[in-house]
N, C-alpha and C positions, 0 to 999 in steps of 0.2 A: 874683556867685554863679553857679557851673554849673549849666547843664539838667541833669537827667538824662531817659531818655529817658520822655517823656509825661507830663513834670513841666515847667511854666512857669517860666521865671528871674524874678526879682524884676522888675515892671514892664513885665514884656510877657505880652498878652492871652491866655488857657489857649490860646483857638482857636487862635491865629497861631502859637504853638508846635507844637501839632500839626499844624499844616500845614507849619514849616518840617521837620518833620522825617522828612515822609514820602519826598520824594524820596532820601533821604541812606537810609533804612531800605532801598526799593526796587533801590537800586542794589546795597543790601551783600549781598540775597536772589538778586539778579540773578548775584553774582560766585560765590556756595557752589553757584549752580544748574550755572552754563554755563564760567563762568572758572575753575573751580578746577580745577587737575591733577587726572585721575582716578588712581585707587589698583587696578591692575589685579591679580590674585592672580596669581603666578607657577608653572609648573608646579613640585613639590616630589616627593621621592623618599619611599616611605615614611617614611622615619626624620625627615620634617622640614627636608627640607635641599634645599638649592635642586639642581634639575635642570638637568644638562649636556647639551646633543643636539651632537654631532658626524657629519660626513657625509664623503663625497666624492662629491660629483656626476658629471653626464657630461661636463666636461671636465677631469678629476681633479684638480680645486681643492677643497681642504677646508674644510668651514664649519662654525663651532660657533655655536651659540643656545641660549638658557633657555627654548625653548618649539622645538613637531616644528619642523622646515626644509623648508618647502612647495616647497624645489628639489629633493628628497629626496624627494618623496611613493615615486615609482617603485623605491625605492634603499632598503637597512638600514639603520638610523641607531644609534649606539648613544648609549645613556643614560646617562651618570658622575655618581658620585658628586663631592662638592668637591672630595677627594683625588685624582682623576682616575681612581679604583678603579671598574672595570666593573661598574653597576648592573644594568641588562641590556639585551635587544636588540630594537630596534622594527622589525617587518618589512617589508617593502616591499608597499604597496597595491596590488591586485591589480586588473587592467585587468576591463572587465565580460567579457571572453572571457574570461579566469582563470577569474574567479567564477563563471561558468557552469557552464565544468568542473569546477572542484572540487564545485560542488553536484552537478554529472549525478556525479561520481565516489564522491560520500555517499551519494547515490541507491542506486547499482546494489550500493555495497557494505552497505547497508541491506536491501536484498533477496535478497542473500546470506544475509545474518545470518538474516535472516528464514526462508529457507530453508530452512538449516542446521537453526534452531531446530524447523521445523516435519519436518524428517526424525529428529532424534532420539525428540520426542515420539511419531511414527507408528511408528519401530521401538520403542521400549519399550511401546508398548498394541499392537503385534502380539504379543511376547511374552510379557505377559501373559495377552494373549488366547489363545494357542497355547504352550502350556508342553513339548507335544511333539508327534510327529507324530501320534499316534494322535485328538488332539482337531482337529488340523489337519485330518486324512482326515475326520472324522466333517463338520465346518462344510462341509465340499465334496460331501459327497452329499445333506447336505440341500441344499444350493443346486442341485443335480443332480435332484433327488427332484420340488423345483418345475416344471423342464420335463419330465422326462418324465411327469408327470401331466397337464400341460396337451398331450404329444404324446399322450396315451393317449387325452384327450378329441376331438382331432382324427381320431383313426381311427377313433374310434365315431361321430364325426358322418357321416364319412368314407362307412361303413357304412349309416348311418341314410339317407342323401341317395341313395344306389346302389339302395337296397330302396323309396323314395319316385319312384324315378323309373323302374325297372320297370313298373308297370303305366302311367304316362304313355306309355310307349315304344310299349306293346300296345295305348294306345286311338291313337295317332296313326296306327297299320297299318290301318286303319281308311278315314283321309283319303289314305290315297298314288293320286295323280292326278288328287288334290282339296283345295281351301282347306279347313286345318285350321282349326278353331273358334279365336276368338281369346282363353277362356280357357284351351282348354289348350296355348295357344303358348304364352301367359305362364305358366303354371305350371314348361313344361319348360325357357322360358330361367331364369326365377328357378332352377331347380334345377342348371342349369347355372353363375350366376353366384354359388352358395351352393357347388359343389365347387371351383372357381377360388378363391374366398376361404380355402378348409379347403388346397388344397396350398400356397397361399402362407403359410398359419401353419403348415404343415410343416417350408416348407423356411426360414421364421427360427427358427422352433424346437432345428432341427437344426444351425442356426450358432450358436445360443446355447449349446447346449450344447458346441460348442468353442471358442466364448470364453471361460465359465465355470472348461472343465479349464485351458486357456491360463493364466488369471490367476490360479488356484487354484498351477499350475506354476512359475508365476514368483513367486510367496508364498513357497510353499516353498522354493524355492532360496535364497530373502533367511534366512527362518527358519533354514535349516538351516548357513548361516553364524553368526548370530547365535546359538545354539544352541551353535554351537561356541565362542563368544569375541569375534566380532568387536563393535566398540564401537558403539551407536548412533549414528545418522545419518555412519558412515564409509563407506556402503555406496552413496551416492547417491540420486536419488529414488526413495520407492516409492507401490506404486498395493496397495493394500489390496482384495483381492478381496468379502471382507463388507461391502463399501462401496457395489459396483455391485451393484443390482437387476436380477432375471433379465429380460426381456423379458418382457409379458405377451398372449401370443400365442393361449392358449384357446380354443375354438371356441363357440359360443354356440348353445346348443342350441335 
């Protein structure tokens, strides 16, 4: 009568059976682990069908395989169907210098884009914002309006610091051929060093204000294209004047 397996034949000990039969199990565990041909999945074509790779390398010998051809990495490989019908076309792996450029080349045309994008938007909310020139003129002399008030304030201090330092003038006649006291030295440089300060917010004041018409000038010319027809952001970059804040130059009474 035959074992079967972890079953005793007639007349031989359960133990002894299962001892003979471990090694013959172990062997057979051994051969599905390590001995067995493995079952590798081949590359397939959508439709289910096995893929063809053909080449020609760099010494124009032609190779075909059912998986890419690693002589070919550098090279276009095409892809067939079983009928030998062009699948389609694998391209050549790009050296890390490639790759590099072609990124710095996404890069820069990303910031194009970007660009671009960012010059259409500014010309459609200038022309909303400016519908014609009469609202244009008007945004520019309030921007206008801002420094010559703060110039107005400068020549009233202007004024106020000249009538403050008169009678300092008349007590210093006084000391001539003689040490002037030492608070009214400091009164008349501090007044000295408070009209230094007022012409120097003069004369930014007075470049502000032709920066202002400057960018208000160059507004308008873009408007006044666009105004007429031309299409947003075909105009190139622009600088929005109600964007830059005047100088805050005022004199501080």
């Amino acid at each position: 009568m035959s074992q079967q397996f972890g079953l005793p034949v007639r007349g031989f000990p359960a133990r002894m059976g299962r001892l003979a039969w471990r090694p013959l199990m172990g062997a057979v565990a051994a051969w599905l682990c390590v001995g067995a041909p493995a079952v590798v999945a081949q590359p397939v074509t959508s439709d289910g069908t096995a893929a063809i790779y053909t080449c020609v390398d760099d010494k124009g010998h032609k190779l075909t395989s059912d998986r890419p051809i690693l002589e070919c990495n550098g090279r276009e490989q095409r892809i067939l169907n079983r009928d030998g019908s062009l699948r389609q076309i694998k391209p050549p792996q790009m050296t890390a210098d490639e790759r590099a450029e072609r990124e710095a080349a996404e890069r820069r045309a990303t910031l194009a884009r970007n660009a671009q994008n960012d010059a259409i938007r500014r010309d459609r909310n200038l022309v909303n914002r400016y519908p014609d020139e009469a609202t244009h003129r008007k945004a520019r002399e309030a921007a206008l309006d801002t420094v010559r008030a703060a110039i107005k304030a400068t020549e009233l201090r202007v004024a106020d610091l000249a009538a403050e330092r008169k009678p300092l003038l008349e007590e210093a006649e006084f000391y001539k051929g003689k040490p002037m006291p030492a608070q009214l030295k400091q009164r008349i440089d501090a007044n000295d060093a408070a009209v230094d300060a007022q012409k120097s917010s003069a004369q930014n004041q007075s470049a502000e204000l032709v920066r202002i018409n400057k960018l208000y000038d160059v507004e308008l010319d873009r408007l006044k294209r666009l105004w007429a027809g031309a299409q947003p952001g075909s105009l190139g970059p622009a600088v929005a004047a109600t964007e830059v804040k005047p100088a805050s130059s005022s004199a501080t009474r």
